[in-house]
N, C-alpha and C positions, 0 to 999 in steps of 0.2 A: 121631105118633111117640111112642113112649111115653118116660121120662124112662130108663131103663136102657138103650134104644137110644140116647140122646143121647147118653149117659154114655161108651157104646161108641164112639161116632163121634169124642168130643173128646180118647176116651185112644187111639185111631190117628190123630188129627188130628195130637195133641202126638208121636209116635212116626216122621210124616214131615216130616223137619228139609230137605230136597230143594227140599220143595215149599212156599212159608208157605201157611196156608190162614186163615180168620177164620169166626169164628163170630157168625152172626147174632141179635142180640140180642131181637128178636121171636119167631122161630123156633126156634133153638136150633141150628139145622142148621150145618154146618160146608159153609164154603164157600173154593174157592180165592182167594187172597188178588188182587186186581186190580193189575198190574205197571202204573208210569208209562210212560209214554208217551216214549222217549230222544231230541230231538233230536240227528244227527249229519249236520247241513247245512253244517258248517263243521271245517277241522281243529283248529281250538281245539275244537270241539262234541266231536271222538273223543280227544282227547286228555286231556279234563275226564273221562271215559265211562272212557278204558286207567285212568288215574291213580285213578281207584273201584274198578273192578277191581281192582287193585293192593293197595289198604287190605283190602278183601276177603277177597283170599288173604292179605294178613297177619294179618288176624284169624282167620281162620280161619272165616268166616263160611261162601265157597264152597270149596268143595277147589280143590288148587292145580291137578289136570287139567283142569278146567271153566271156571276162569278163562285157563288157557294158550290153552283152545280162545277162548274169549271176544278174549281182547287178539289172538289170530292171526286172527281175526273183521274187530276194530276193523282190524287195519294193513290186510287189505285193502281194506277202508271208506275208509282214509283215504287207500289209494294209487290209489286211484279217484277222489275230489276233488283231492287235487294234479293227475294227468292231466286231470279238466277243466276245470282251472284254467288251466293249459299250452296245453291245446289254445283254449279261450278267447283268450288272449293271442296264440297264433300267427296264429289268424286276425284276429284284432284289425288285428296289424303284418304281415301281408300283403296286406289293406282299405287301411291307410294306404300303404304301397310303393306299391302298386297305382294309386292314385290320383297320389301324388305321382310316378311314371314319365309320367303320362298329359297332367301339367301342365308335365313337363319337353323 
């Protein structure tokens, strides 16, 4: 690739703010930036995740539509772990009824 196509690639690299991208430093090539990887195994896990979001849209880092869609994302994330949390427990305490009816 020659060095004026590089040139090209880093000033529309720098021009989409959407998307981060990284430029590799052996190649020169512009490439999309690698996203971590989010634990939300716990509602502390989406709540740490909403509260990021958050500083985000204040900063202005994401727009505020794309983080609404995001945190309306997280709540249903996390009203899925409360429910198998719930449902965990209920069967939990109807194993133990169950049991202690058997012994009564």
């Amino acid at each position: 690739m020659t060095t004026a196509r590089k040139a090209i690639k880093l000033l529309e690299a720098k021009a989409d703010t959407k998307h981060p991208q990284t430029i590799d430093n052996i190649s020169g090539d512009v490439l999309p930036t690698p996203t971590k990887n989010i634990d939300l195994a716990t509602i502390n896990d989406v709540r740490l995740e909403m509260a990021t979001v958050y500083r985000c849209m204040k900063s202005k880092t994401i727009e505020t539509s794309d983080g609404t869609r995001l945190i309306y994302t997280l709540s249903a994330i996390g009203k899925m772990i409360e429910l198998y949390d719930i449902e965990n427990r209920l069967t939990l305490l109807e194993r133990e009824h169950e049991a202690s009816s058997r012994t009564n």
